[in-house]
Structures are given as C-alpha cells and as structure tokens.
C-alpha positions in Angstrom: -1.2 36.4 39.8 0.6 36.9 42.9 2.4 34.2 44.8 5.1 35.9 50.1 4.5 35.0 56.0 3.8 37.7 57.9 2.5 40.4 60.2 5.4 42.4 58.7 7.8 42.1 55.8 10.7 39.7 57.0 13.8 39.0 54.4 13.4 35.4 54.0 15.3 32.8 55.8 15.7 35.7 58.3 13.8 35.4 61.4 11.8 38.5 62.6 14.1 39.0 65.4 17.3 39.1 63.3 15.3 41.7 61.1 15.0 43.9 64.0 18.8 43.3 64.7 20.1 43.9 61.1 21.7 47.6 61.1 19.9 50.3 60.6 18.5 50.7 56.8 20.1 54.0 56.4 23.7 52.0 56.5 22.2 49.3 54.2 21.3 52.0 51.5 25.0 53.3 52.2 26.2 50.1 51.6 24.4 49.9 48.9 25.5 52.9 47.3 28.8 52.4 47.9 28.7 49.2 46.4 27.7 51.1 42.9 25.7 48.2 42.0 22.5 49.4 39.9 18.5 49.1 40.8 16.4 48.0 37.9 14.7 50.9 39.7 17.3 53.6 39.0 15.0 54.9 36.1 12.1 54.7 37.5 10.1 58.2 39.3 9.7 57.1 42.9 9.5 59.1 45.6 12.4 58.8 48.2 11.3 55.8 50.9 13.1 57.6 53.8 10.4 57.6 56.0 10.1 53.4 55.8 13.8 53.8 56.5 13.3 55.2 60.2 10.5 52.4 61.1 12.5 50.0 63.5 9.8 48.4 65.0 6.4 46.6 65.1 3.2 49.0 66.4 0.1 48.1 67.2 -2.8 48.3 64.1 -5.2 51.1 65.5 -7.7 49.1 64.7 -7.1 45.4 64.7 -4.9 45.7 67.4 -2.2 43.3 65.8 1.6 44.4 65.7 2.3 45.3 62.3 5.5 47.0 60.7 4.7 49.8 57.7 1.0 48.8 57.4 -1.6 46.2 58.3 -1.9 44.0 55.9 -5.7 43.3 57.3 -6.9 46.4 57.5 -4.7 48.7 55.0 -3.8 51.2 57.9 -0.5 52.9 58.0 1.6 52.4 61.1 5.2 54.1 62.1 4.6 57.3 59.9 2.0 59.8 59.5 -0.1 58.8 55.9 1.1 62.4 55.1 4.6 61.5 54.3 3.6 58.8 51.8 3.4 59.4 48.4 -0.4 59.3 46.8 -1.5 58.2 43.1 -4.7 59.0 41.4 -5.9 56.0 38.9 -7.1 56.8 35.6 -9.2 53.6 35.9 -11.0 52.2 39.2 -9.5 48.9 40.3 -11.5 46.0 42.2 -8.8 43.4 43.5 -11.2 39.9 44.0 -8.5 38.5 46.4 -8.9 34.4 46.9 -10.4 33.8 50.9 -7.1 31.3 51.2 -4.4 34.2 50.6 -1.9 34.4 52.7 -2.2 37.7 53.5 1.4 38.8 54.1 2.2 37.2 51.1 0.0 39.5 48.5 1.3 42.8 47.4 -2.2 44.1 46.4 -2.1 46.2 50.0 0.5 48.0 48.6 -1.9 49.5 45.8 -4.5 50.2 48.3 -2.4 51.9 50.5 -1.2 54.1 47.5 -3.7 54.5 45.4 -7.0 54.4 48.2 -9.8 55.9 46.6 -9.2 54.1 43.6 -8.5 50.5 45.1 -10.8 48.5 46.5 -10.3 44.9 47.8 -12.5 42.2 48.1 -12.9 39.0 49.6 -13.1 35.9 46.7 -15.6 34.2 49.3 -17.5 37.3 49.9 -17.9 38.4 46.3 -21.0 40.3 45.3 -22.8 39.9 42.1 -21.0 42.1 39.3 -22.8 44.9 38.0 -22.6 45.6 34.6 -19.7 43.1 33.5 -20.0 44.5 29.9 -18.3 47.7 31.3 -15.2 45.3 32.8 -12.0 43.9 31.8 -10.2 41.0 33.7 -6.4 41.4 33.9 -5.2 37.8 32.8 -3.3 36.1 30.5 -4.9 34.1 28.1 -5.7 32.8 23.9 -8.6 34.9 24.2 -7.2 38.0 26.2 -6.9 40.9 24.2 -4.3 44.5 24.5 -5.2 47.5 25.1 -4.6 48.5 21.3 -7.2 46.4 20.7 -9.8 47.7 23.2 -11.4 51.1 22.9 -11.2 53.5 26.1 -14.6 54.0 25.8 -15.8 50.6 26.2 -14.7 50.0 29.9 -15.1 51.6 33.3 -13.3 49.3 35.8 -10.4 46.8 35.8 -10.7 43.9 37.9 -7.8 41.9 39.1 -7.4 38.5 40.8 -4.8 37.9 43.6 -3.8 35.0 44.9 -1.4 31.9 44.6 -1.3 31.3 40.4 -3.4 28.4 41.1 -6.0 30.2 43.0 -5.7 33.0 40.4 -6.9 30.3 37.8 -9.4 28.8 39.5 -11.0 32.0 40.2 -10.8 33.5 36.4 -12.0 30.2 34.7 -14.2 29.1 36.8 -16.0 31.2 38.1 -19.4 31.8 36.2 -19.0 35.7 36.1 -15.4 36.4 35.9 -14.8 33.6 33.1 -17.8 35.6 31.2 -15.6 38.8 31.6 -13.2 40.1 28.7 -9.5 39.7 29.4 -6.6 42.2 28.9 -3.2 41.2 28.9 0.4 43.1 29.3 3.2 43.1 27.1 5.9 40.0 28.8 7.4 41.5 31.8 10.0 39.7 34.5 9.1 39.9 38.0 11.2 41.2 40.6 9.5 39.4 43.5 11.4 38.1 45.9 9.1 35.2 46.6 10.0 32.1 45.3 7.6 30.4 42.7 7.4 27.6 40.7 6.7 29.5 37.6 8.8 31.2 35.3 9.7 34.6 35.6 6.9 36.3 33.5 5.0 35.6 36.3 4.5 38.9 38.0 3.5 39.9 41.4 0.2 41.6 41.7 1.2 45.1 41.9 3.8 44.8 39.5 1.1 43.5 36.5 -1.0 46.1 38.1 2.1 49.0 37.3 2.5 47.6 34.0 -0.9 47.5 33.3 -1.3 51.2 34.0 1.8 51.8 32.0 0.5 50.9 29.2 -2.5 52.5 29.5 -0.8 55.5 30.0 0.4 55.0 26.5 -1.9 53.4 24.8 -4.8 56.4 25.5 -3.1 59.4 27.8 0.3 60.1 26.2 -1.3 60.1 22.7 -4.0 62.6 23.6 -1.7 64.8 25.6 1.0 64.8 23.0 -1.4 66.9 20.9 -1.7 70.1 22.9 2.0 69.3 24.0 5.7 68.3 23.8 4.7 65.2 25.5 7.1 62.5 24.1 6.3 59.2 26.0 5.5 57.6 29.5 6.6 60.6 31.8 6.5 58.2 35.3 3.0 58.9 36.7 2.5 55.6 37.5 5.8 55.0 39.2 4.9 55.2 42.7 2.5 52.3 42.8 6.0 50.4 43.6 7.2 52.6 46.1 7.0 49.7 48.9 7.6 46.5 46.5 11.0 49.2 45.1 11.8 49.3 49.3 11.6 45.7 50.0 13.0 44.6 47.1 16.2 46.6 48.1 16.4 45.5 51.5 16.7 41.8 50.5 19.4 42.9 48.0 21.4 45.2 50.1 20.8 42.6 53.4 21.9 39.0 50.9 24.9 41.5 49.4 26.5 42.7 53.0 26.3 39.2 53.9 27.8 37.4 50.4 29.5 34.3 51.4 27.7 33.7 54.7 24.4 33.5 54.0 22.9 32.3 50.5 19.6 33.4 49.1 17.1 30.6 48.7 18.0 28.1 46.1 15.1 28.0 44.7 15.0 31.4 43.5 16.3 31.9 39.8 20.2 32.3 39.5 21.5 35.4 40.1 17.9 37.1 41.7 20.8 38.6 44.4 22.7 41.5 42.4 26.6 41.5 43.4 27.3 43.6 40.6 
C-alpha cells in the first residue's frame, strides 16, 4: 500500500551531503511563502513543524546506535528534539501495521504513525507474524470487489484495523495470500490521490501508507463520531482530529517542493513522477 533509501529522509536525486548543504529550512519555508504558491495542506489542522525545522544533522539512535535524522526508522525513537515537542494523537481504533520482511525501511511511512500515534500503533514484522486472535473482530484496509465502507460496517462489529505495508506488490501478496489475512473482511476508502513523493508505477490513487491510514480515520470520524457528537452539539462535520497523523509526510512533502521550486530550471524532478507533482504555482 506504500511504495521511498534511507537512514534519513533525503530529497531524491539529492545526495545526503547536498541535503546537509541546502540552506537552512527556515529560508526554504520563506521562500516558500513568498512564493504564495498553496499546500494542498493549507486546510488541513497540523501542528506547526518548527522543531523538524532546526534538525541539521544526523544523531546517533540511543538505541541502535545508527545515525538517523528526525527518528529511527528501526526502532521508532525520536532523535534531534525532545518527544515533548511533537504533537500526539489518540486512535479511536487500535492499528496493527503487518509490514512485509523485504520493506525497505526508509521507504515506508508507517513509522510516522507509530511515532504519532504510539500507544495505538503497533508494527510488525510480515516474517514474524503471530497467529491472529480473533479475526472476526478485524477489518483489513485494502481495496478490493469484496471490500466493503465503513457505511456498510457496524462500529460494533470490529475492534482493530490491520494494515499491510509494503511495495503494492508485497502488499498483494500478503492480503491474498496469506491464509489468515485473505480470511479477513476488507474496508476500503473513498478514491483519494497521493501526495507521495516516491515514484511508482501505479496510478495516483495509490496512496502511501499513512496517508490511507489518515483517510481511513477520516472517515471514520464521519461515518460513527461526528454523527454521535452532533447530537449533544453544534458539531457540523470532520473538525481535523486526525490531521496530525501527517505532520512528518506534510514536512517532507514541503521540503521537496520548496527545494525542486528554489532550484526551477536547474534541477528537474524525476521524470518519472506524474506531470506537474512540483508546484510552481
């Protein structure tokens, strides 16, 4: 469901060194700004990512011992800033992310959730799966003829949401083929396109992780919250709750655009991207 090298996040066809080099992010988001081109962000309620802005520079993981930049994408540790000054969200729902053994790790956003969203996020290994206890209680986010919406799927029936990352091929193998997930009952999200910066071979429904993992969430916020909370109030639609499950895919997303925009006309974004993935205006 995902398709991205890395120790760190690196802009691609930048080298980690030129990262290091590129000014400062607080004169990128100026640029930015300046520029007055929008964020398909813009509306969205996430908490301000100042304190990625001052991270410069690689620090050891405290407990794999690898340099890292932001977090470890091994062990889900924050490095560079105190876990203090990053914003938290409680699930409504527990999340188990069955993550395929063959991952590139840099490349899946799913450590962004766990980071986030920790006591509701758990990850696990595709090769170290256990056996899953009480499937009937489950839903599988994937697409499919026999995947249903949440309007079609009481609240009461399920208890955890389970979510495969990996390559889109690795995310098929594991949903259809294996004996207990294929046995599990699907949900699927209203079309959305992806903002990943990651080039795939697929079209652009095809979301990153934690973005079908936002709109997921989304939607259940109103398919079963708003509705319940709009009887006791004023409550008139999805109020943002959600939101800051993107707060590090919102940050890197906006550093490739504000990096490819300073440099329009000397460096090109990957071909293979869709046209026009680089906002000039």
């Amino acid at each position: 469901m995902t398709t991205t090298n890395a120790n760190e996040f690196e802009v691609p066809f930048l080298t980690a060194e030129q990262i290091q080099n590129v000014q400062t992010f607080d004169s990128i988001i100026s640029t930015q700004t300046s520029s007055g081109v929008p964020s398909p962000f813009d509306s969205l309620k996430i908490s301000s990512t100042e304190v990625l802005e001052k991270i410069t520079k690689r620090t050891p993981c405290p407990k794999c011992d690898k340099p890292v930049k932001y977090f470890c994408y091994w062990c889900y540790i924050i490095v560079g800033c105190d876990s203090s000054e990053l914003p938290r969200v409680k699930l409504p729902v527990k999340i188990d992310v069955i993550k395929h053994h063959k991952e590139n790790d840099g490349k899946s956003t799913v450590a962004h959730a766990k980071i986030i969203a920790p006591d509701d996020v758990e990850i696990i290994s595709y090769s170290q799966m256990p056996k899953i206890e009480n499937p009937d209680r489950m839903l599988l986010l994937f697409p499919g003829p026999n995947s249903k919406t949440l309007q079609e799927i009481p609240r009461s029936s399920f208890d955890k949401l389970l979510i495969v990352d990996g390559t889109w091929r690795q995310a098929l193998n594991m949903a259809r083929t294996n004996p207990e997930l294929k046995n599990i009952r699907k949900v699927t999200i209203n079309p959305q396109k992806t903002l990943f910066w990651r080039y795939q071979n697929k079209d652009e429904n095809h979301l990153a992780t934690i973005e079908a993992l936002y709109y997921f969430l989304k939607e259940y916020s109103e398919v079963y919250e708003i509705p319940e909370e709009a009887i006791h109030s004023d409550v008139n639609g999805y109020d943002g709750r959600y939101d800051n499950l993107l707060w590090y895919f919102k940050y890197f997303y906006e550093f490739i655009q504000t990096t490819y925009r300073r440099q329009k006309g000397k460096k090109n974004f990957t071909t293979r991207q869709r046209e026009g993935y680089i906002r000039y205006e």
